[in-house]
C-alpha positions, 0 to 999 in steps of 0.5 A: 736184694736183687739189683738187677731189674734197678740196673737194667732200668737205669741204662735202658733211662740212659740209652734212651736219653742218648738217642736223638730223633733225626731233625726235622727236613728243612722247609722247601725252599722258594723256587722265586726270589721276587719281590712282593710288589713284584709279585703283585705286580705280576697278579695284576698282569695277569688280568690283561686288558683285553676289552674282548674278554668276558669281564663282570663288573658289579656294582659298587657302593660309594662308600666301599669305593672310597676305602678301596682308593684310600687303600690304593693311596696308601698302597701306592706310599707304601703304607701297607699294614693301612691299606690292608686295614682299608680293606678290611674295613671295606669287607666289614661291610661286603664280606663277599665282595670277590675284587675286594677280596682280591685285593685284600689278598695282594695286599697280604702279599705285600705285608710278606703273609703269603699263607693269608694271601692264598686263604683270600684269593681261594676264597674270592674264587669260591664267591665269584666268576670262574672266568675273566680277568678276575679269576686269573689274579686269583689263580695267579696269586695262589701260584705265587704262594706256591712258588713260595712255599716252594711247591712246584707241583701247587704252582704249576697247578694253579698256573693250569687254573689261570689258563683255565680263566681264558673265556672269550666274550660273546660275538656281537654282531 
């Protein structure tokens, strides 16, 4: 009986059990350290107040503005998981409402879900103005996303984006 063919299987099985695959490169790491309301905050300032600028302003149903100032409340006492339920009670209704979508994204920021804090804000761009102060926090909060996935060259893309956003309103004589 030949035992070779048994033989050289059985150390190829074994040589292949030693061999290791190289691990898995570690994630890139933040490039910030900031907080999440810190970003937030930092979302918000990106929408300025410059009365000169082009700014659209839809209207609201009341009972959307309700949820969104429950949600506010509940943000300002740091219920966070609440206010983003708010939100989404308010886009059950107005699914394509772009500041809402706005907001719901700052609010999964605040909950530390940055993957689902981009997928809104990118969506509320898609739905709504490419200028304005509005378009600035989106392009803002997919820069902070960004930063913290570690991805320089995404952030310093998004941030081309917010600049993009700058939009002079019209000369009023």
């Amino acid at each position: 009986m030949n035992r070779r063919p048994t033989l050289f299987s059985c150390v190829c099985l074994v040589l292949a059990a030693c061999s290791t695959t190289p691990p898995a490169p570690p994630p890139p790491a933040a490039l910030t350290n900031a907080s999440p309301e810190a970003m937030v905050a930092t979302i918000r300032a990106a929408a300025g107040n410059d009365e000169r600028e082009l700014a659209v302003q839809p209207l609201r149903d009341p009972m959307i503005e309700d949820l969104r100032q429950s949600a506010t409340r509940l943000e300002a006492q740091q219920h966070y998981g609440d206010a983003a339920a708010a939100l989404d009670k308010a886009l059950a209704i107005v699914p394509e409402d772009p500041a809402l979508l706005q907001e719901r994204a700052e609010a999964a920021l605040l909950l530390k879900d940055p993957a689902t804090a981009e997928a809104f804000a990118r969506r509320a761009y898609s739905l709504g103005a490419k200028v304005g102060p509005l378009c600035r926090r989106h392009w803002t909060t997919v820069r902070q996303t960004r930063l913290l996935a570690g991805d320089a060259a995404g952030a310093a893309q998004a941030l081309t984006q917010v600049e993009a956003c700058r939009v002079a309103g019209p000369n009023r004589f």
